[in-house]
C-alpha positions in Angstrom: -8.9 2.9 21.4 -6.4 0.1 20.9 -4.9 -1.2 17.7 -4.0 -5.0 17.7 -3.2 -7.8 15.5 -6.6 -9.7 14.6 -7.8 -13.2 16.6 -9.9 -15.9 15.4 -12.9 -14.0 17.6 -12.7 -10.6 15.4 -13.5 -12.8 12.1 -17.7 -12.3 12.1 -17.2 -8.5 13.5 -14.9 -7.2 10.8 -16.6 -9.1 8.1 -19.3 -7.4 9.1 -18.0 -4.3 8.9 -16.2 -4.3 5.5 -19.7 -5.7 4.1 -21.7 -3.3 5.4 -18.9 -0.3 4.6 -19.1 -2.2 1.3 -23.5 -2.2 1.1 -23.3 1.6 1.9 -21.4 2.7 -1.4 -23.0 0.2 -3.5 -20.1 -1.5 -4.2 -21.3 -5.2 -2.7 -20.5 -6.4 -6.5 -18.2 -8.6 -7.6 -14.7 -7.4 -8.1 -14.7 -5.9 -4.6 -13.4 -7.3 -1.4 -17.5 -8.4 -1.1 -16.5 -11.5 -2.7 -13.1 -12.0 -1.5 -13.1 -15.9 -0.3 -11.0 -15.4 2.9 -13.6 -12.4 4.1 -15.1 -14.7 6.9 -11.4 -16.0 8.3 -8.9 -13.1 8.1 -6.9 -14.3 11.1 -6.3 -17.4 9.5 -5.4 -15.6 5.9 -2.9 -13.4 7.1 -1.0 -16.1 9.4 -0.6 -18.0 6.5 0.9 -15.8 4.6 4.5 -14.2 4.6 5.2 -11.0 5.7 1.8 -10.0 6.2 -0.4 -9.0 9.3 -4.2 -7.6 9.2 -4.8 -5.1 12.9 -8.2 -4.3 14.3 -8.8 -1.3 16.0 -11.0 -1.9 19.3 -12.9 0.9 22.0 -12.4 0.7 25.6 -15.4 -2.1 26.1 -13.0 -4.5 23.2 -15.8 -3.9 20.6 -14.1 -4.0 17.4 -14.3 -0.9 15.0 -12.2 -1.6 12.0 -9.0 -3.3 10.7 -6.2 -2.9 7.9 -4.0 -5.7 6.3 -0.4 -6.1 4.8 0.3 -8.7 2.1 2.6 -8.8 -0.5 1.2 -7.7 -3.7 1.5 -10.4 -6.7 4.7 -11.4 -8.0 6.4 -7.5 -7.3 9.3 -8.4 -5.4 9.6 -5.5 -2.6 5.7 -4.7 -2.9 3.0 -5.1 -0.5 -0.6 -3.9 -0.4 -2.4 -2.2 2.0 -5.7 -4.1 2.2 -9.2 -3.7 3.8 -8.9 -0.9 5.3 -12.6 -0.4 7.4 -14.3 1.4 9.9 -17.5 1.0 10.9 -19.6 4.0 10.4 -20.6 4.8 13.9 -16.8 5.2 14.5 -15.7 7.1 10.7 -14.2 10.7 11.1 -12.4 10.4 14.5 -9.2 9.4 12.9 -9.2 5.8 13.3 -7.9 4.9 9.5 -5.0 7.0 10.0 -4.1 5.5 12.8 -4.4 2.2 11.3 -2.6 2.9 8.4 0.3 4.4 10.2 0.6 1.1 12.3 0.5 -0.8 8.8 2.9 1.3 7.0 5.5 0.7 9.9 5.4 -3.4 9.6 5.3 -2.5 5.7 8.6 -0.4 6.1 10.3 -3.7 7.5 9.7 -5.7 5.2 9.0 -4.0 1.9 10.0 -1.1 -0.4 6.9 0.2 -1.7 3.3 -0.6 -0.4 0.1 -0.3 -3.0 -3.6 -0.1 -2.9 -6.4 -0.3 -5.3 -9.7 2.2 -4.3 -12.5 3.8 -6.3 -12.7 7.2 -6.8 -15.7 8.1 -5.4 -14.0 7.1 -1.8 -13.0 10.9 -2.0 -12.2 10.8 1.9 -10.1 7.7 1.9 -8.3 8.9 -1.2 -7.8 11.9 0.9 -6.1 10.3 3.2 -3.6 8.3 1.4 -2.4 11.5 -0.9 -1.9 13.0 2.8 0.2 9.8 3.7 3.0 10.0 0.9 1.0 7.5 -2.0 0.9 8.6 -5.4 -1.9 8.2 -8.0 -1.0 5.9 -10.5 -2.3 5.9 -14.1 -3.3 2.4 -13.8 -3.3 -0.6 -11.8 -0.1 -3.1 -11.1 -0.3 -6.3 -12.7 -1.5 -9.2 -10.5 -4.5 -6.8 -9.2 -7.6 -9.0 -8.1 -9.9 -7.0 -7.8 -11.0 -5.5 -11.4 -14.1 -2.9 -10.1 -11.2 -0.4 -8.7 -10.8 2.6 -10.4 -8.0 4.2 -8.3 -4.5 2.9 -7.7 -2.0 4.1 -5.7 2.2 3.5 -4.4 4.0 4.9 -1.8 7.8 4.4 -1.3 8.7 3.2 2.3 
């Protein structure tokens, strides 16, 4: 497995993957990352902005298996959000998210104080994983949040 930052090439695989990630937990509705507008061009989204980078995780043949992004969250000075964190379900359970989040939370640690995400609960194995990487539940979500069908928030200090 390698972990890189995403090309212009990757756009159609990982779209494919969030969506269908998406499609399995019925949660293809709006509010979601579904619907987010820069879904089909990530590479471009994250160039643009500041302080921000979105990986993919490939095999050995280059086949892409998932991704995470870094973006500052809002208007919170000192806050980004981990964002789209995938993996396509052929390649879930072999530890692929934590290794993508650990790559995103050391860019994060550069450049931020405190990274955030927004989940729903029923992801119990992603939520997991976050609680096992330092974030803390919060009651409620930041202000600024986007994406109003998530149930779970979390922060971590970096």
């Amino acid at each position: 497995m390698k972990i890189r930052e995403i090309v212009k090439k990757d756009n159609p695989a990982i779209e494919k993957i969030i969506k269908r990630s998406l499609e399995s937990f019925g949660l293809d509705i709006p509010g979601t990352a579904y619907f987010d507008p820069q879904l089909a061009s990530l590479s471009a989204y994250y160039q643009e902005l500041p302080n921000s980078k979105y990986w993919v995780i490939t095999d050995e043949h280059g086949v892409v298996m998932g991704g995470v992004g870094i973006a500052p969250f809002g208007k919170h000075a000192g806050v980004c959000e981990l964002q789209k964190l995938y993996i396509m379900s052929e390649a879930q359970g072999q530890g692929l998210s934590k290794q993508l989040m650990e790559t995103a939370l050391r860019f994060a640690m550069e450049h931020y104080s405190h990274c955030y995400l927004e989940t729903m609960e029923k992801l119990q194995v992603a939520n997991r994983l976050y609680e096992r990487l330092g974030f803390r539940k919060l009651d409620r979500p930041l202000d600024g949040s986007e994406h109003g069908t998530m149930d779970t928030w979390y922060i971590k200090e970096l």
